[in-house]
KEZAKE-495791 format. One record per residue (C-alpha): residue in one letter; residue number from 1; x, y, z. Coordinates in nm, 2 decimals, always signed. Layout:
BEGIN
R A NUM X Y Z .
...
END
This chain:
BEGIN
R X 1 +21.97 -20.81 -8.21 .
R X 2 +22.12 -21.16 -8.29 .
R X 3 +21.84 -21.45 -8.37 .
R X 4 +21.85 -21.81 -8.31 .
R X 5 +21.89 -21.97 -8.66 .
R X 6 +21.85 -22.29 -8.57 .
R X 7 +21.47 -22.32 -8.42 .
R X 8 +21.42 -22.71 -8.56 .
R X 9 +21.05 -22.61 -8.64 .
R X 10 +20.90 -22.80 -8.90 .
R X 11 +20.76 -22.64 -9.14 .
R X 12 +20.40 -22.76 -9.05 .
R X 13 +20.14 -22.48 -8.93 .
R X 14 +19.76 -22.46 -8.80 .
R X 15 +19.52 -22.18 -8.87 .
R X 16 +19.27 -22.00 -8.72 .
R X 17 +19.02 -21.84 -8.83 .
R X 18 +18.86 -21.51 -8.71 .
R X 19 +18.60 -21.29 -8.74 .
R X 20 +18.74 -20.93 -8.76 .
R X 21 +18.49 -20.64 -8.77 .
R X 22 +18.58 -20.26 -8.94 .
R X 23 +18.67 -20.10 -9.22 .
R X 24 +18.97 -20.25 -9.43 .
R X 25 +19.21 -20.01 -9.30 .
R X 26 +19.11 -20.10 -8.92 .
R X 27 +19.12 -20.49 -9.08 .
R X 28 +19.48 -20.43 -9.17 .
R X 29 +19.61 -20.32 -8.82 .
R X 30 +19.43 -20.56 -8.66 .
R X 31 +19.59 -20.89 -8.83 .
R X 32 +19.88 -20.70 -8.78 .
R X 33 +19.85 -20.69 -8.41 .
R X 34 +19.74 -21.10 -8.40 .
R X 35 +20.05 -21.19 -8.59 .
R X 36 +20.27 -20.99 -8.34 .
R X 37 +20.09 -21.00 -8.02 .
R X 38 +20.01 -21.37 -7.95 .
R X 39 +20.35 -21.48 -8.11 .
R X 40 +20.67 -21.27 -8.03 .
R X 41 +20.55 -20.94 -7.86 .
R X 42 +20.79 -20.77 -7.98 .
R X 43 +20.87 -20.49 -8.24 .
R X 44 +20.80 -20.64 -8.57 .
R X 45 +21.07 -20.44 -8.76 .
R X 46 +21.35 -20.52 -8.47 .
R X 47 +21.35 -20.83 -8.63 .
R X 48 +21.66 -20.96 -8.74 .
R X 49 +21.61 -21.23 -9.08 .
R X 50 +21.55 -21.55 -8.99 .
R X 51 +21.32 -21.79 -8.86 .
R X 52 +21.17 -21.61 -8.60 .
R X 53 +21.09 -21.34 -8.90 .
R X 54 +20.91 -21.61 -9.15 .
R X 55 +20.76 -21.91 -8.95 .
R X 56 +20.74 -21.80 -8.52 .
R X 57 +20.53 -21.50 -8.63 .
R X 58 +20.21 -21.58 -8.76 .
R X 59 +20.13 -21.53 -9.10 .
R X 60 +19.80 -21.40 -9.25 .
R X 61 +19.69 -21.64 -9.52 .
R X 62 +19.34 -21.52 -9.63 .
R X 63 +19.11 -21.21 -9.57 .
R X 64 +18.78 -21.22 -9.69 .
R X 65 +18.46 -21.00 -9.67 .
R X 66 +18.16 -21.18 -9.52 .
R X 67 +17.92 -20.88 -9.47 .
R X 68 +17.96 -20.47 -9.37 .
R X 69 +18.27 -20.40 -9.13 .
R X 70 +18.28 -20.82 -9.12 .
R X 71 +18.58 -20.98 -9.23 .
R X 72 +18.74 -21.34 -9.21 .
R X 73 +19.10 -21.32 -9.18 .
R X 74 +19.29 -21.69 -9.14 .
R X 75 +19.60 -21.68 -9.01 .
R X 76 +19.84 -21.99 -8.96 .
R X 77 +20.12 -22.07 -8.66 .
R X 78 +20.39 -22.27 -8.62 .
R X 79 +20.27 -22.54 -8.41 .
R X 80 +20.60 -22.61 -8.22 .
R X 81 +20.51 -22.24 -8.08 .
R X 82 +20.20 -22.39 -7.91 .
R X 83 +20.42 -22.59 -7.67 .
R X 84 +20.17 -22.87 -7.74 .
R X 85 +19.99 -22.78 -7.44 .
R X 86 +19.61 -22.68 -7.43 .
R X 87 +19.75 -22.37 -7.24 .
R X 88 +20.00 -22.20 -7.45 .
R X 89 +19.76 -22.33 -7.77 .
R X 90 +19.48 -22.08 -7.66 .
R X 91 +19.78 -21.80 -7.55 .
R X 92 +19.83 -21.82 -7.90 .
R X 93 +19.49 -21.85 -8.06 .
R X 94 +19.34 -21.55 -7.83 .
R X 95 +19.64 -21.41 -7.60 .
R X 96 +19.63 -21.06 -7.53 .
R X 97 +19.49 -21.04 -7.84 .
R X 98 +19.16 -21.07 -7.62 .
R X 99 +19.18 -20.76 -7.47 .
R X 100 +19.15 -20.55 -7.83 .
R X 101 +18.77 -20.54 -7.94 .
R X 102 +18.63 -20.68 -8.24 .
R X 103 +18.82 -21.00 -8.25 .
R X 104 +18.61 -21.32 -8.22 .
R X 105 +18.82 -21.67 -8.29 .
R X 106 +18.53 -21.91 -8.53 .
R X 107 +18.75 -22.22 -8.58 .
R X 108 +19.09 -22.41 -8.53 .
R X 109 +19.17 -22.60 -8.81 .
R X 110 +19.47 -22.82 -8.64 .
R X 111 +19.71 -23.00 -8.85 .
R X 112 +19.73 -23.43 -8.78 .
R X 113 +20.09 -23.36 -8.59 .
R X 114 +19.94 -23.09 -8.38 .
R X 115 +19.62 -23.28 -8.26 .
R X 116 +19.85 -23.61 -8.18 .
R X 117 +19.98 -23.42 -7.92 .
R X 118 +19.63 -23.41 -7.71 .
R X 119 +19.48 -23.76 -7.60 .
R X 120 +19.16 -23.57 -7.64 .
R X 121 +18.83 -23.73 -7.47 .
R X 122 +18.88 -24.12 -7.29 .
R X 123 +18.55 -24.21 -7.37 .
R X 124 +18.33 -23.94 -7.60 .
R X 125 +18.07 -24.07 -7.73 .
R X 126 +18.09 -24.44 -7.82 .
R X 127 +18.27 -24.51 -7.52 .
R X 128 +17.99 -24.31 -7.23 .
R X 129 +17.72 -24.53 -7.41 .
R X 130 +17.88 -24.83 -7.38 .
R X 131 +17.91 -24.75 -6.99 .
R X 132 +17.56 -24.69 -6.96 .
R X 133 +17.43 -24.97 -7.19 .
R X 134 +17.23 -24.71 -7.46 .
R X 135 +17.35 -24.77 -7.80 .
R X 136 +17.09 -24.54 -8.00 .
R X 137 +16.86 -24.34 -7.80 .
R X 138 +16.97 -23.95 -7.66 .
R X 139 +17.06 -23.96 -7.32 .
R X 140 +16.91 -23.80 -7.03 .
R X 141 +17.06 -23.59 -6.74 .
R X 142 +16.93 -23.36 -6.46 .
R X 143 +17.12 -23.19 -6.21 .
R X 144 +17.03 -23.21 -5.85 .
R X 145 +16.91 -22.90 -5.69 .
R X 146 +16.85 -22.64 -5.50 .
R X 147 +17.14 -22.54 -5.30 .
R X 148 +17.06 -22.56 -4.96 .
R X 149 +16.87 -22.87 -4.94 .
R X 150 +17.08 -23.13 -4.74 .
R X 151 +17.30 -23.41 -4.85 .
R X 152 +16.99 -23.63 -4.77 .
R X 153 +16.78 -23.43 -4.96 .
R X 154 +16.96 -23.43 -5.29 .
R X 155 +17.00 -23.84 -5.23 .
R X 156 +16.67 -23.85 -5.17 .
R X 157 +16.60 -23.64 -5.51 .
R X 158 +16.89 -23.86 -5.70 .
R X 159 +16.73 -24.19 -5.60 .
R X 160 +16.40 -24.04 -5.77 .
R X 161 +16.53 -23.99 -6.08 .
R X 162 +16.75 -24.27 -6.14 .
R X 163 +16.45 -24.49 -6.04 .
R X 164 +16.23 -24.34 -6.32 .
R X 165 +16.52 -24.38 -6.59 .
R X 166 +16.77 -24.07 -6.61 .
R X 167 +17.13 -24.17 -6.69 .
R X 168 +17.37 -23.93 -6.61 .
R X 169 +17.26 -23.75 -6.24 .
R X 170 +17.49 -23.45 -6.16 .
R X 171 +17.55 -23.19 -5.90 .
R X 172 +17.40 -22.89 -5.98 .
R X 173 +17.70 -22.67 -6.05 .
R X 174 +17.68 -22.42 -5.76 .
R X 175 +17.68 -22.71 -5.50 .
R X 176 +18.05 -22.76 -5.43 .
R X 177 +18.12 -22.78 -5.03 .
R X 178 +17.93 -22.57 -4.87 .
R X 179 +17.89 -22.60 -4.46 .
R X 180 +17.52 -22.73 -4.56 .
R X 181 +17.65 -22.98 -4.78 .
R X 182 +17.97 -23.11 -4.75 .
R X 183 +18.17 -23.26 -5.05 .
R X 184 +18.23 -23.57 -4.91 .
R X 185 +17.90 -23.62 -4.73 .
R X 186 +17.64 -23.55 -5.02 .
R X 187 +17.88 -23.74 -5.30 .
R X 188 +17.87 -24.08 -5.05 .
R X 189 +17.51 -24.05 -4.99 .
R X 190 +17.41 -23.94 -5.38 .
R X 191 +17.64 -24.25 -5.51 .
R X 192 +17.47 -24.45 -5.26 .
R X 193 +17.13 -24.38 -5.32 .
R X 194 +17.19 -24.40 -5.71 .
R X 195 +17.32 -24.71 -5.68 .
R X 196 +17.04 -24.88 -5.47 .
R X 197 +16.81 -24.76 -5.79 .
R X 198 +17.03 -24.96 -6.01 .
R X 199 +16.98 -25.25 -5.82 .
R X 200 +16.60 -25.19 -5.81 .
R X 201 +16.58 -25.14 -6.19 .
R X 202 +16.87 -25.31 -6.38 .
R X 203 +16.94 -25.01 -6.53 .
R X 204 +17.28 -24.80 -6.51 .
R X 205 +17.27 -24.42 -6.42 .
R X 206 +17.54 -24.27 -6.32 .
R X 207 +17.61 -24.00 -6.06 .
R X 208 +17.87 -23.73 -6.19 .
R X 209 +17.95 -23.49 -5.83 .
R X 210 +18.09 -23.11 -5.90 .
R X 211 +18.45 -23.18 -5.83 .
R X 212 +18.53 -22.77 -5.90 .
R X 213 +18.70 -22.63 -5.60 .
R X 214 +19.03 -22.52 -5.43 .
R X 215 +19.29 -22.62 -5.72 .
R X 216 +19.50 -22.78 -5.50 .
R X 217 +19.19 -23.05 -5.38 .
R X 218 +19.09 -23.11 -5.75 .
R X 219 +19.26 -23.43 -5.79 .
R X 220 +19.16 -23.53 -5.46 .
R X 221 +18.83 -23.47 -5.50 .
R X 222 +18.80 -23.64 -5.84 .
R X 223 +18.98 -23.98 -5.65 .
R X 224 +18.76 -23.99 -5.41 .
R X 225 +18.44 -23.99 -5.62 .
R X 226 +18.62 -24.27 -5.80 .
R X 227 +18.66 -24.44 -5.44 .
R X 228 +18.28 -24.41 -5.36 .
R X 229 +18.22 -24.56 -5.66 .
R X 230 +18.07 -24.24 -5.87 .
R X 231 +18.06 -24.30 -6.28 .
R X 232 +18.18 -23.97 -6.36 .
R X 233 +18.30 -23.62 -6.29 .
R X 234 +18.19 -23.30 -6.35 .
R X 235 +18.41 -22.99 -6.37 .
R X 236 +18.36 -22.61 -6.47 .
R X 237 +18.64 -22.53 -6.68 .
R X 238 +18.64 -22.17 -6.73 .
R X 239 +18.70 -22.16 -6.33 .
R X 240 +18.94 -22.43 -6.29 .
R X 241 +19.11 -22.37 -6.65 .
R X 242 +19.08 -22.61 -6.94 .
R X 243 +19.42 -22.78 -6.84 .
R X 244 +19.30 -22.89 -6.50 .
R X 245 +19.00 -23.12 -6.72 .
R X 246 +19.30 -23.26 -6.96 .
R X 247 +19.50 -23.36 -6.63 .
R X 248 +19.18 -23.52 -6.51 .
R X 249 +19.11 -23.71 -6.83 .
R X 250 +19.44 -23.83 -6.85 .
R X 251 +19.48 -23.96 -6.56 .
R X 252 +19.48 -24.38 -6.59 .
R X 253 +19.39 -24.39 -6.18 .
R X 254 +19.05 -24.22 -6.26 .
R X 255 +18.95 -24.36 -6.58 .
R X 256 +18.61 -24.18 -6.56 .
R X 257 +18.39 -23.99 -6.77 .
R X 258 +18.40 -23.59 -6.73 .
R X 259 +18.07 -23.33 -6.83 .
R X 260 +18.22 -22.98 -6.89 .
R X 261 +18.00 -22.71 -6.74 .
R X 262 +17.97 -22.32 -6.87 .
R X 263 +17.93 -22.13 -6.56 .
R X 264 +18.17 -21.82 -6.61 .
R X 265 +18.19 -21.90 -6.98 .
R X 266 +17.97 -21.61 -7.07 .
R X 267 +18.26 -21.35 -7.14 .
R X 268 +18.44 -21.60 -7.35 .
R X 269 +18.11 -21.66 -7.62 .
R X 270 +17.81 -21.46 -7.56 .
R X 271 +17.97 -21.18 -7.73 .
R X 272 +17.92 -21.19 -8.14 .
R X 273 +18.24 -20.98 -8.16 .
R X 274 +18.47 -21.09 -7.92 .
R X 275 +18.62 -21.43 -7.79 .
R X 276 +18.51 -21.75 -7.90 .
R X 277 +18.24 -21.88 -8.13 .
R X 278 +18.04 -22.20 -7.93 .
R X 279 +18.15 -22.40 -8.23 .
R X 280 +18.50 -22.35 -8.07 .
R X 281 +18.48 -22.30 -7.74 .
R X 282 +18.20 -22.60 -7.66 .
R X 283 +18.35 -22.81 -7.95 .
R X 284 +18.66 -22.82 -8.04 .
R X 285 +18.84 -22.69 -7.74 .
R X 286 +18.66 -22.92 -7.43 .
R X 287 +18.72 -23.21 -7.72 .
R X 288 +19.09 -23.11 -7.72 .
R X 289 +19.12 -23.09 -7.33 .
R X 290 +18.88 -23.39 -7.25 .
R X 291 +18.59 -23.37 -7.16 .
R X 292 +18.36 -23.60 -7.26 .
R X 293 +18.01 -23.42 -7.25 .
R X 294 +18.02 -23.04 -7.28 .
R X 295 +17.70 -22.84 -7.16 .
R X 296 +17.59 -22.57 -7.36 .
R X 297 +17.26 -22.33 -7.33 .
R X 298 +16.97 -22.45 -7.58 .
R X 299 +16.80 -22.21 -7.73 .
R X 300 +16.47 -22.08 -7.61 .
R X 301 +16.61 -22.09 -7.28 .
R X 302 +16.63 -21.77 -7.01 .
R X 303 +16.97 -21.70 -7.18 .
R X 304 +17.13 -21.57 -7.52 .
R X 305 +17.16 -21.85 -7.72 .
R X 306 +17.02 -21.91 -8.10 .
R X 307 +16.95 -22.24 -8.27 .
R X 308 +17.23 -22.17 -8.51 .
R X 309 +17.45 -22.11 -8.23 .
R X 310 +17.36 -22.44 -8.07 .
R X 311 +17.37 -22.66 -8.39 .
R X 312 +17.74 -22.48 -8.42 .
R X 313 +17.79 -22.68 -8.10 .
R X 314 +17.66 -23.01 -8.22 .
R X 315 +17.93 -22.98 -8.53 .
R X 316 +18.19 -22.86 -8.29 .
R X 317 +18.18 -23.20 -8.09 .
R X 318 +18.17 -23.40 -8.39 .
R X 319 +18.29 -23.27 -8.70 .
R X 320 +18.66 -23.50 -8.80 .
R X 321 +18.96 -23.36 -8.54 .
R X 322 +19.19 -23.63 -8.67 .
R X 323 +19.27 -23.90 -8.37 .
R X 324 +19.03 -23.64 -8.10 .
R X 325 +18.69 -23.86 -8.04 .
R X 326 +18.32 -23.68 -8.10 .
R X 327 +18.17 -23.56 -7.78 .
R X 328 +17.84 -23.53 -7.67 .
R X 329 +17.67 -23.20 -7.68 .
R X 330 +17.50 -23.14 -7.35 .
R X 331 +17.18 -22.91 -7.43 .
R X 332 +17.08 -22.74 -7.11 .
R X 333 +16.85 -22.45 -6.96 .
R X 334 +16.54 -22.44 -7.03 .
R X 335 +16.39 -22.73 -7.13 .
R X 336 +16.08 -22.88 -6.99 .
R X 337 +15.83 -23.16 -7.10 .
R X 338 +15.67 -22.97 -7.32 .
R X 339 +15.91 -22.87 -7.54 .
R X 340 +16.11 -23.19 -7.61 .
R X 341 +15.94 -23.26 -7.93 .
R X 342 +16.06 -22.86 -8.02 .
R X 343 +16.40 -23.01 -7.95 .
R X 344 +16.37 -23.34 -8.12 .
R X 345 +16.28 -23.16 -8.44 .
R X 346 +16.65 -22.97 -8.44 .
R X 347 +16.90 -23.24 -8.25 .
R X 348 +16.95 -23.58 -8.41 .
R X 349 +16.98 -23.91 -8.14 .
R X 350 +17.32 -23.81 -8.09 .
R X 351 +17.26 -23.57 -7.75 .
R X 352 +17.23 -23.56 -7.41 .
R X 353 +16.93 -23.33 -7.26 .
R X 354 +16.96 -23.20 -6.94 .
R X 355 +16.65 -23.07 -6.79 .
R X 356 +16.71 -22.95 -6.45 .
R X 357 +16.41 -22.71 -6.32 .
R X 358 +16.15 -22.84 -6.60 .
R X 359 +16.17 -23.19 -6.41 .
R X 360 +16.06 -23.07 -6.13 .
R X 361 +15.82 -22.86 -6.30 .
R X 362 +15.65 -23.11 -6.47 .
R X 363 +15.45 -23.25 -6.13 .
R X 364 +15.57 -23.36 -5.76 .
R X 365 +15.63 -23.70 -5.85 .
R X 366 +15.97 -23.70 -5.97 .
R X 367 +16.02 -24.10 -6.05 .
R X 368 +15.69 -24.01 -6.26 .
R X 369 +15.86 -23.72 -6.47 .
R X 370 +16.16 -23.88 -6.53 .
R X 371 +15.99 -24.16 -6.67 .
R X 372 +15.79 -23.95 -6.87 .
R X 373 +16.13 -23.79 -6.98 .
R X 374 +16.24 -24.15 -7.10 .
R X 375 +15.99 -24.21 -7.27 .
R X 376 +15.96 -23.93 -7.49 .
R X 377 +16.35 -23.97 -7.63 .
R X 378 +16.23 -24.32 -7.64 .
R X 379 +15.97 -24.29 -7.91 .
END
């Protein structure tokens, strides 16, 4: 075999690190198989001397021993090899490396060449509170819901809230464009029924409409909320794929605002052994592809999800990423009225709390509860 001597890579490369769990011996065969498998696939000793040999495969720079069978092995990449694309960055951080057990990726540390190759989030977090005029208090959301009340109904329900003070009013995530409640119908009547609470209260709450669909009616979708006048978008990225969000973000025509959802993001970070940590996953990688607010599950909630886990989130969307803007963590399920002070006690001002259910729990007057919401971020 005959390699290409004359790559032009640069010298410059990012780690990752992981959490590897076995005995050494396992340990060894295992940053064996990352080097290989999510670089060249390809028999490492058919390799002819070269470049291809000492900087496209990746090279294991430290392995350490955290805990019994628990191991953190850092491992760098040429960054050329990630084709600057959020795509072929995660084919090489977790490719079909994924599909062995007892691999879980913890952290990218990216170099300043690699992360000026991603425009990261328009806004983040300066930037949404400048659009909603709230330059030091955490911000609210709900979602509207249930599914299968009419594009009336969830007006109805969004002209309630933003009249009692929630800023950021979203679709709940499994209302897309269902015969019941057409896309275009419910985002036109939500945007308008939002805005006639503006008017009444001189406030600005924005409605963000689940733009998740058919791939090929993403971008349409996404323009026409921008038509009708909506503030922002929402998209599930482990559906549509985290390059769809970065083609949304970037686009100049939009110029709007996008909350990342984790519906279907359960196989990716629940596991402690396997995929990605929610430092990464809700951090650093929706940073990198654009979003602007990324939801993850608070703890206490009906699902999985420690404190620790969800502080790892909070330092994901903010901790330095070179020219890639903080983010604002989106802490979601299962929160209620009475345990915001719980909440206030672990998150600092910079947050956005989404209570959905607890809202409604709280009493049938929903301009009331929200209100009441306000006012307890408020003091």
């Amino acid at each position: 075999m005959q390699g290409n001597q004359e790559l032009h890579l640069s010298g410059d490369r990012f780690t990752v690190e992981y959490s590897l769990f076995g005995t050494r011996t396992e340990i060894d065969q295992m940053t064996t198989a990352i080097i290989v498998e999510d670089t060249i696939e390809f028999p490492y000793e058919l390799l002819p001397e070269g470049e291809i040999k000492d900087q496209v495969v990746g090279k294991v720079e430290d392995v350490k021993q955290v805990g019994e069978n628990h191991f953190h092995v850092t491992i760098s990449y040429a960054v050329e090899i990630t084709a600057f694309t959020i795509a072929q960055l995660l084919n090489v951080v977790l490719g079909n490396i994924s599909l062995m057990p007892n691999i879980r990726v913890e952290r990218i540390n990216l170099t300043p060449s690699l992360a000026a190759k991603f425009s990261g989030p328009r806004f983040g977090r300066e930037g949404l509170r400048k659009i909603l005029g709230v330059p030091h208090r955490p911000l609210l959301s709900t979602a509207l819901k249930p599914m299968g009340l009419s594009y009336k109904e969830l007006a109805e329900m969004g002209y309630q809230v933003a009249k009692g003070g929630i800023d950021i009013i979203k679709d709940d995530h499994g209302i897309s464009n269902q015969p019941f409640s057409k896309f275009r119908e419910r985002v036109q009547y939500n945007q308008e029924a939002i805005e006639k609470a503006n008017k009444e209260t001189g406030r600005k709450s924005i409605f963000l409409p689940n733009i998740t669909g058919r791939a090929d009616e993403l971008l349409e979708n996404a323009h026409f909320a921008k038509k009708v006048g909506c503030g922002g978008l929402m998209v599930l990225p482990a559906h549509t794929g985290w390059d769809a969000v970065r083609m949304l973000s970037e686009d100049d025509s939009l110029g709007l605002p996008i909350m990342t959802h984790p519906s279907f993001s359960g196989s990716y970070v629940v596991s402690p052994t396997a995929g990605f940590s929610p430092y990464t996953w809700f951090g650093q990688i929706a940073r990198l592809a654009g979003s602007d607010m990324s939801i993850f599950i608070n703890f206490g909630s009906r699902f999985a999800s420690t404190k620790e886990d969800c502080l790892s989130v909070v330092k994901g969307t903010a901790d330095p990423m070179y020219n890639i803007k903080p983010i604002f963590p989106v802490a979601g399920g299962g929160i209620t009225m009475k345990n915001v002070p719980d909440m206030k006690q672990v998150y600092d001002n910079e947050m956005i709390y989404l209570m959905g259910g607890g809202l409604h729990k709280a009493g049938p007057d929903l301009i009331a509860n929200s209100h009441n919401f306000l006012e307890s971020l408020e003091s």
